[in-house]
N, CA, C and O atoms as a GROMACS GRO file, in nm:
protein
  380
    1UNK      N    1 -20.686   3.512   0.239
    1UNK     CA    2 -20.712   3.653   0.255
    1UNK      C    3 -20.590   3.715   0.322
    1UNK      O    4 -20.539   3.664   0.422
    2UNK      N    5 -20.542   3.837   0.261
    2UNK     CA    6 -20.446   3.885   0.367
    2UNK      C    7 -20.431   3.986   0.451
    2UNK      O    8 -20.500   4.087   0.450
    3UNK      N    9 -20.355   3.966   0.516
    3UNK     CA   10 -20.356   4.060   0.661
    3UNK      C   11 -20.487   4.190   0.658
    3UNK      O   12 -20.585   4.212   0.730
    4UNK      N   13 -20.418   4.270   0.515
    4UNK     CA   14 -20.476   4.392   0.493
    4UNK      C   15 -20.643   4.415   0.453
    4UNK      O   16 -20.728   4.504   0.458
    5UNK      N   17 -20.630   4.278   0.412
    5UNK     CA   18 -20.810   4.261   0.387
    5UNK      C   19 -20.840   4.200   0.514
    5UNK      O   20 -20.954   4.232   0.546
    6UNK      N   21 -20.795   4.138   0.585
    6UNK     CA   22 -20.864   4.054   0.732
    6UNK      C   23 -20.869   4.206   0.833
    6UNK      O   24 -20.960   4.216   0.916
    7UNK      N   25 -20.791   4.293   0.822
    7UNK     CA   26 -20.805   4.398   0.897
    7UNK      C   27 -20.906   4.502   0.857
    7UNK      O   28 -20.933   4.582   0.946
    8UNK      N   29 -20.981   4.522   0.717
    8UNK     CA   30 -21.043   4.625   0.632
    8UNK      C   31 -21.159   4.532   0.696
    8UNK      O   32 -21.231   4.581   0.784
    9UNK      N   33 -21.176   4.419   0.660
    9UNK     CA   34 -21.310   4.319   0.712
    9UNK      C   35 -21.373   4.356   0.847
    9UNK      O   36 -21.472   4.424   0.871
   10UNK      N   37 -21.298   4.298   0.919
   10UNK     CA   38 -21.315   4.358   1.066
   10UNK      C   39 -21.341   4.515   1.092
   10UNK      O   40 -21.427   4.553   1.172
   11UNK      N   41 -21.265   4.599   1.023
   11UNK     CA   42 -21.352   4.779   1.040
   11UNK      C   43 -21.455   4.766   0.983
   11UNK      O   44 -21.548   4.831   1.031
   12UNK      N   45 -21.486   4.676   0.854
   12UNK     CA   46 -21.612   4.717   0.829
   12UNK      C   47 -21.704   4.633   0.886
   12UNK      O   48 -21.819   4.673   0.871
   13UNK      N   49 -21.694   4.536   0.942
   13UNK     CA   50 -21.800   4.475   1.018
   13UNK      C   51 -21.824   4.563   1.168
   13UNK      O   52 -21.916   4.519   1.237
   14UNK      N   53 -21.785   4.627   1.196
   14UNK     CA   54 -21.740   4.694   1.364
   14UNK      C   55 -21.805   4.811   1.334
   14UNK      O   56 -21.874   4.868   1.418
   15UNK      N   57 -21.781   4.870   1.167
   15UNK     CA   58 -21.847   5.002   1.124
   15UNK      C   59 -22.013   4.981   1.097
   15UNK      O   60 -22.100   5.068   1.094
   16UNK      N   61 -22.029   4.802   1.073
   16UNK     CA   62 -22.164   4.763   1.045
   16UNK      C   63 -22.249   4.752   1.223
   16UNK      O   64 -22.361   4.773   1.270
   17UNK      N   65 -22.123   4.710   1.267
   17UNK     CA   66 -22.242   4.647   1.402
   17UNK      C   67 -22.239   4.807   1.406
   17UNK      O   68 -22.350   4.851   1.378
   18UNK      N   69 -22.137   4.915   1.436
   18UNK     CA   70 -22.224   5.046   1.550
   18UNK      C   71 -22.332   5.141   1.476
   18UNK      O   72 -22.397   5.228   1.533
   19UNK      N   73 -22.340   5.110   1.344
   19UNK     CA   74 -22.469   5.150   1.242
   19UNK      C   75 -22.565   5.124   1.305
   19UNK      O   76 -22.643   5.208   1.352
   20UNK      N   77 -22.574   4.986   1.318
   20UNK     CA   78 -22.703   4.889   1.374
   20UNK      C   79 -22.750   4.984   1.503
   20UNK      O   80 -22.862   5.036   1.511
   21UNK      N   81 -22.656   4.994   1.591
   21UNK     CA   82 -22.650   5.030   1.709
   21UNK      C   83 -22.718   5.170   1.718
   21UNK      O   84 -22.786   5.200   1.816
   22UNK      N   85 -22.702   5.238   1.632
   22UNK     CA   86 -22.736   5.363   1.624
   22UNK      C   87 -22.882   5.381   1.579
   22UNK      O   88 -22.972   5.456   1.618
   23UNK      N   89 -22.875   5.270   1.468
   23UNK     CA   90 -22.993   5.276   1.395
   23UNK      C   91 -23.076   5.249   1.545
   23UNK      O   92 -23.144   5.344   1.583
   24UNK      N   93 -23.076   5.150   1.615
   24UNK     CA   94 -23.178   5.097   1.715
   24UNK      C   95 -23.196   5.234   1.811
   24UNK      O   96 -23.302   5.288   1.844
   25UNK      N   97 -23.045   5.277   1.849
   25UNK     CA   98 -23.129   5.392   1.943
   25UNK      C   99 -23.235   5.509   1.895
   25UNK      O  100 -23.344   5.543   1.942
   26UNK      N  101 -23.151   5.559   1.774
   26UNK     CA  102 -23.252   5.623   1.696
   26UNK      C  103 -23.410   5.582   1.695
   26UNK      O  104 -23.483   5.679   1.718
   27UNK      N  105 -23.472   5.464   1.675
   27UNK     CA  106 -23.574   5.378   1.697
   27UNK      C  107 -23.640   5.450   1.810
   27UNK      O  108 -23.732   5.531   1.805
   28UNK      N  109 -23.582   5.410   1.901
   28UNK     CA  110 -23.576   5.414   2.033
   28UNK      C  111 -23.605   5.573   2.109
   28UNK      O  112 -23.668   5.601   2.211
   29UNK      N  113 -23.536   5.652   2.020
   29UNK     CA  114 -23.585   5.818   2.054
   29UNK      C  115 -23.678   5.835   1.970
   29UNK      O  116 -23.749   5.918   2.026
   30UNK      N  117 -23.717   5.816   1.887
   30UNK     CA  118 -23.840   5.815   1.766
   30UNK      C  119 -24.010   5.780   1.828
   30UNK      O  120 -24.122   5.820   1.795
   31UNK      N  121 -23.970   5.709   1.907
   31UNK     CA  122 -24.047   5.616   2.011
   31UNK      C  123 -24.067   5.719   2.127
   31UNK      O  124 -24.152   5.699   2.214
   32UNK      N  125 -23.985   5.834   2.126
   32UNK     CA  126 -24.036   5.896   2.232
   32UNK      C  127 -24.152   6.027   2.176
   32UNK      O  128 -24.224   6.088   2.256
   33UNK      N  129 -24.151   6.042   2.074
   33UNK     CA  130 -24.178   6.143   2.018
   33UNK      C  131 -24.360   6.136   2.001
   33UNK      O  132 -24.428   6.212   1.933
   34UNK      N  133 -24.404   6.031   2.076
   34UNK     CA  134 -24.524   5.975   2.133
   34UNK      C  135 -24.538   6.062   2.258
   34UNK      O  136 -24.457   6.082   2.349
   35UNK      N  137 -24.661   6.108   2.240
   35UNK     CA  138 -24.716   6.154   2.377
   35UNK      C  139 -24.759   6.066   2.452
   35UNK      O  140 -24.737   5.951   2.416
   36UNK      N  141 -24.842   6.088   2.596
   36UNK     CA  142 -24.914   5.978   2.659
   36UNK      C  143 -25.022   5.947   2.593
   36UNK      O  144 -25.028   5.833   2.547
   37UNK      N  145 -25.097   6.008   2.580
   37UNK     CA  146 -25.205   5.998   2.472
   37UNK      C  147 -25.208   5.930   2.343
   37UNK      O  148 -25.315   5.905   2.289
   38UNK      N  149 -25.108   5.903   2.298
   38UNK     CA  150 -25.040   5.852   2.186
   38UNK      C  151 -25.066   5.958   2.030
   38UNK      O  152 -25.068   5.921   1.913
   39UNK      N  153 -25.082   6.103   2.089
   39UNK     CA  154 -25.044   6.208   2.028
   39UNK      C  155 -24.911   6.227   1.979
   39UNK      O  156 -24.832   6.137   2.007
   40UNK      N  157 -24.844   6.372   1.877
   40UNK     CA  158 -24.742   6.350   1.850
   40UNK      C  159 -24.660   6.506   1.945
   40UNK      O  160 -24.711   6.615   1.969
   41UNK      N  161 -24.515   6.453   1.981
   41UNK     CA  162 -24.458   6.586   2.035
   41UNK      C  163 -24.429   6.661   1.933
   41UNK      O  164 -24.353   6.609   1.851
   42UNK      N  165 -24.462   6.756   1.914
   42UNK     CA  166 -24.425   6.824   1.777
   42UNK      C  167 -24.299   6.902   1.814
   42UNK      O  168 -24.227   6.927   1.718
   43UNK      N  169 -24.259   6.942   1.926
   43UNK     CA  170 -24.085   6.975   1.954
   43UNK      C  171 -24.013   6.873   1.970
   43UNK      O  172 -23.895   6.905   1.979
   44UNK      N  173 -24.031   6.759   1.977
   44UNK     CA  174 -23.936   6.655   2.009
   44UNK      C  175 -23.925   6.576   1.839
   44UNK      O  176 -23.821   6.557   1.776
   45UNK      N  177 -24.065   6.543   1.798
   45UNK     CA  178 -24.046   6.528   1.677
   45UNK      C  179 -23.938   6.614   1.593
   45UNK      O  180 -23.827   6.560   1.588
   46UNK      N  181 -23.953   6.749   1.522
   46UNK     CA  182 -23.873   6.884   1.496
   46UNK      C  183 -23.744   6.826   1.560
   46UNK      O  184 -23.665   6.770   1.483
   47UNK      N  185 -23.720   6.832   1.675
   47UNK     CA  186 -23.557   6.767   1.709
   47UNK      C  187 -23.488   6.688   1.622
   47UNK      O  188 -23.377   6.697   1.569
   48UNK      N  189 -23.641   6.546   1.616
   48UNK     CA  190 -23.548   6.452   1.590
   48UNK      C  191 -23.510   6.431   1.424
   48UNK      O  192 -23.424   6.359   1.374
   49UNK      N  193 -23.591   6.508   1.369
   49UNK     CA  194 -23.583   6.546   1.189
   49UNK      C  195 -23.447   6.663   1.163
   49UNK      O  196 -23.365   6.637   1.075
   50UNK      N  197 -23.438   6.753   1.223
   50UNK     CA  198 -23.316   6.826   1.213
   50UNK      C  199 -23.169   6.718   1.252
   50UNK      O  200 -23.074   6.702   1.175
   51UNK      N  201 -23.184   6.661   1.378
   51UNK     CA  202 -23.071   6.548   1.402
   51UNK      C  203 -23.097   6.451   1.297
   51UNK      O  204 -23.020   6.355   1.303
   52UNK      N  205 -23.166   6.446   1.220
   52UNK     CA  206 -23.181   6.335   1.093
   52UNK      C  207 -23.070   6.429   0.981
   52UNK      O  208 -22.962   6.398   0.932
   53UNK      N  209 -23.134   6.524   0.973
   53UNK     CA  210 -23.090   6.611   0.878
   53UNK      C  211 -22.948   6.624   0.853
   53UNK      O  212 -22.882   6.608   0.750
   54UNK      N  213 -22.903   6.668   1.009
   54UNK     CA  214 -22.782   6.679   1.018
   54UNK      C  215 -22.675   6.560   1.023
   54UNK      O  216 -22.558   6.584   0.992
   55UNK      N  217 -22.715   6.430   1.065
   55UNK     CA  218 -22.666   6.290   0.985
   55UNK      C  219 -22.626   6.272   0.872
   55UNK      O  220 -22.529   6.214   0.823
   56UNK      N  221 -22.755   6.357   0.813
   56UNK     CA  222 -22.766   6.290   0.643
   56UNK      C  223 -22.679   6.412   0.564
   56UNK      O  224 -22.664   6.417   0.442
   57UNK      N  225 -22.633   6.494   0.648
   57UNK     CA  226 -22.573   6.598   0.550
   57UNK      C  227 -22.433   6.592   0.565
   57UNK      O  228 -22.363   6.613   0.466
   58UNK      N  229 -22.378   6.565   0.680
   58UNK     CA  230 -22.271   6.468   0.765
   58UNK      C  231 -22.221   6.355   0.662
   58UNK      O  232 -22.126   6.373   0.586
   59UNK      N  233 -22.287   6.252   0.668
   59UNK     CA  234 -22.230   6.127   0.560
   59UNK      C  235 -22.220   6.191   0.466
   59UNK      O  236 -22.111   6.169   0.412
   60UNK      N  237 -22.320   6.311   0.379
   60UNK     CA  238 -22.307   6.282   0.196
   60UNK      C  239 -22.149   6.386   0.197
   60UNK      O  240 -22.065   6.378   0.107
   61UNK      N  241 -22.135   6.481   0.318
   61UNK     CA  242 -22.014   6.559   0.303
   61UNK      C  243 -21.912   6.460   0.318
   61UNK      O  244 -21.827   6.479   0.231
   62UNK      N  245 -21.877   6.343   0.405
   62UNK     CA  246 -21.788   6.252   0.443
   62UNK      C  247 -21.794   6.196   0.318
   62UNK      O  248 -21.681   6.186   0.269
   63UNK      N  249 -21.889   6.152   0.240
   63UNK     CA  250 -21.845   6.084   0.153
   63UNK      C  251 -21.795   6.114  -0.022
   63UNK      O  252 -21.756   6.033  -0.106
   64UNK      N  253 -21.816   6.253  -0.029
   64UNK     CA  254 -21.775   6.335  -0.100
   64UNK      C  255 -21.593   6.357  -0.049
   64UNK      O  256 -21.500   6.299  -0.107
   65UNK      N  257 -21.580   6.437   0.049
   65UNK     CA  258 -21.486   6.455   0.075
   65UNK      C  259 -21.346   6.318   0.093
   65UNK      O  260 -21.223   6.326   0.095
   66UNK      N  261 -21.411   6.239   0.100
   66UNK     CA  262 -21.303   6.114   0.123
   66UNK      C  263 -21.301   6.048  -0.063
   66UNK      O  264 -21.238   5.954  -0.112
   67UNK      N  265 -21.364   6.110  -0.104
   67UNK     CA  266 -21.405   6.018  -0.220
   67UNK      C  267 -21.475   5.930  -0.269
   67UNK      O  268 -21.436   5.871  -0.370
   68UNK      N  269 -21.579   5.904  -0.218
   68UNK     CA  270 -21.628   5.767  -0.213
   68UNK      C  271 -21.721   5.776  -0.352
   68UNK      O  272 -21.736   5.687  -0.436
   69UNK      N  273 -21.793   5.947  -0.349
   69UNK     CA  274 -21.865   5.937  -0.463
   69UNK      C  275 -21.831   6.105  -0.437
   69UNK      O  276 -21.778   6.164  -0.343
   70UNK      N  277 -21.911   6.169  -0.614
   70UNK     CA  278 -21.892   6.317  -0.599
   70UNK      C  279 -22.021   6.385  -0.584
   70UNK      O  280 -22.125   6.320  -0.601
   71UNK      N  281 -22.025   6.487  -0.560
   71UNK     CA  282 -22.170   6.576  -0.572
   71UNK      C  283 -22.270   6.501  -0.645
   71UNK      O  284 -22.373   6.458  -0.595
   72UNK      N  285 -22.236   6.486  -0.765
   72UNK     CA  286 -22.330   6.445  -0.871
   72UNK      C  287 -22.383   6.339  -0.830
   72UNK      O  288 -22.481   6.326  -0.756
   73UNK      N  289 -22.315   6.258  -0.879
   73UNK     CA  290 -22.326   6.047  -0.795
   73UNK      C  291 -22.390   6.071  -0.672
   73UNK      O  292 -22.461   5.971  -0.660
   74UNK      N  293 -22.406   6.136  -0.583
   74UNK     CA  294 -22.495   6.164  -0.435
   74UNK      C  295 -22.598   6.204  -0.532
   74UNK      O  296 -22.677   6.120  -0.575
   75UNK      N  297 -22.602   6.276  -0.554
   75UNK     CA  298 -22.764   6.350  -0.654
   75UNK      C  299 -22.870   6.310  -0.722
   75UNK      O  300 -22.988   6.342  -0.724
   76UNK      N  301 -22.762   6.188  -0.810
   76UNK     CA  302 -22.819   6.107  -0.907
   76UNK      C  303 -22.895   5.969  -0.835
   76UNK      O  304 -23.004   5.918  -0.860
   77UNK      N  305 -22.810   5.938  -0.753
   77UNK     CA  306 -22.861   5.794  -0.665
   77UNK      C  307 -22.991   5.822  -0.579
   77UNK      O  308 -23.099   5.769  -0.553
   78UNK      N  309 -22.923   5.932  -0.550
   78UNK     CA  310 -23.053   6.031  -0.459
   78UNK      C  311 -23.198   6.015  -0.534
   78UNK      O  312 -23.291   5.945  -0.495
   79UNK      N  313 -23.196   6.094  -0.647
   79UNK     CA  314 -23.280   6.068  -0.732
   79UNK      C  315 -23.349   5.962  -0.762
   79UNK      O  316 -23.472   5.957  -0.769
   80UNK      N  317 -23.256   5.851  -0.786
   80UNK     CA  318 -23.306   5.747  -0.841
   80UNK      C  319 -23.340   5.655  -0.733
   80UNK      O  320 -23.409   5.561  -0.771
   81UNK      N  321 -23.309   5.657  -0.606
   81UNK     CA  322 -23.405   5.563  -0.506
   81UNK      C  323 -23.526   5.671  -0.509
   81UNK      O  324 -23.632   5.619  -0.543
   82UNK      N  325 -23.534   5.798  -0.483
   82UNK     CA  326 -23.634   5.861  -0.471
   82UNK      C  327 -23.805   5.822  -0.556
   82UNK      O  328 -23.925   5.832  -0.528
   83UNK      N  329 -23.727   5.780  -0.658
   83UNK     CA  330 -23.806   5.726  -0.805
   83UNK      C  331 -23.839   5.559  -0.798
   83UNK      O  332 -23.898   5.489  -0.881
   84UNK      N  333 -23.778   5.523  -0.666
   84UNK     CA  334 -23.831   5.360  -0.662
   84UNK      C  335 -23.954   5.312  -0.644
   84UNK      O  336 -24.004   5.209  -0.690
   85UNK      N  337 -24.026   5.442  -0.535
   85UNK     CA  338 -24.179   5.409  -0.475
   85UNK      C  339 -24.248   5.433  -0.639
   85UNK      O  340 -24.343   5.365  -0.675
   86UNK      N  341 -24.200   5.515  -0.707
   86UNK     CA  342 -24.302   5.538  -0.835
   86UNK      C  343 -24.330   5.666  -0.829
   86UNK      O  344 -24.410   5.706  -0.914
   87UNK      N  345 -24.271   5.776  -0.722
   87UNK     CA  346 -24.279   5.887  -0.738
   87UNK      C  347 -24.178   5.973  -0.706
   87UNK      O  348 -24.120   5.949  -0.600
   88UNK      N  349 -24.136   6.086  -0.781
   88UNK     CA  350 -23.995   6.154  -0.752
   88UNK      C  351 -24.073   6.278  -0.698
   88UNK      O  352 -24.112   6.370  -0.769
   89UNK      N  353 -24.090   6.269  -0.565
   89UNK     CA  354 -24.134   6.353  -0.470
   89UNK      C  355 -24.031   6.426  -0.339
   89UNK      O  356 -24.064   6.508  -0.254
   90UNK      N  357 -23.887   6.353  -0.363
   90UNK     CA  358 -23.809   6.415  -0.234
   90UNK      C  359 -23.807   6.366  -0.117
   90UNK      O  360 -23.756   6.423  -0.020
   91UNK      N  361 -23.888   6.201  -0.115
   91UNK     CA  362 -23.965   6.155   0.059
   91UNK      C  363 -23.933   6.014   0.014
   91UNK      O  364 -23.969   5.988  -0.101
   92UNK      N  365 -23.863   5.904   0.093
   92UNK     CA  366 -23.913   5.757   0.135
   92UNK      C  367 -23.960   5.710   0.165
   92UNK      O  368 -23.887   5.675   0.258
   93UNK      N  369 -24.066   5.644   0.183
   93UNK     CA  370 -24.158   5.584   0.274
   93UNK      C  371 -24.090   5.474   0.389
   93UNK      O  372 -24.022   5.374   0.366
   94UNK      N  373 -24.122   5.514   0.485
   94UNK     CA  374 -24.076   5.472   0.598
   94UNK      C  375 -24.044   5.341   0.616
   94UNK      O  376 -23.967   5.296   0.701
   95UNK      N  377 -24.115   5.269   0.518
   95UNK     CA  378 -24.083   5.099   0.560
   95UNK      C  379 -24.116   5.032   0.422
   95UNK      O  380 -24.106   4.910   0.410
   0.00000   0.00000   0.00000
C-alpha cells in the first residue's frame, strides 16, 4: 500500500471513529428528551429533529459540493432506501 493510501486509510478510519462518537452522543441527548415520568419533552424533542435536520442538510450540501454525488444521485438513493421498509413514505424506521 502506499504512502498516499496508508494516509487516506487512516482519515478515513479517524473520520469513522468521530461518526461513531457523535452518533453515541446524539444517543445520549435523544435520551434526554424523556421526561421524569417517562413522558416526551416536546421542546427538547423539536430541538433535537431540527439539529437532525440541519446535519442532514449539511452532509447532502458537502457532498454535492465536493462531488461525491449530484442533486439527483442524493434524490434517487434517497428514494430508494426510503422504498426498503416497503413504503415510499419520506420516514425510516428507527431500527
Amino acid at each position: 500500500m502506499g504512502l498516499i493510501n496508508w494516509i487516506f486509510d487512516i482519515y478515513q478510519h479517524t473520520q469513522i471513529d468521530r461518526a461513531k462518537e457523535e452518533a453515541a452522543a446524539a444517543r445520549a441527548e435523544l435520551a434526554q428528551v424523556r421526561t421524569h415520568g417517562g413522558g416526551v419533552d416536546a421542546a427538547r424533542l423539536e430541538r433535537a429533529l431540527e439539529e437532525l435536520a440541519l446535519a442532514t442538510k449539511t452532509m447532502q450540501r458537502l457532498m454535492v459540493e465536493k462531488g461525491v454525488c449530484t442533486t439527483d444521485e442524493f434524490a434517487r438513493t434517497l428514494r430508494m432506501i426510503d422504498r426498503e421498509d416497503g413504503r415510499e413514505d419520506g420516514r425510516s424506521p428507527l431500527q
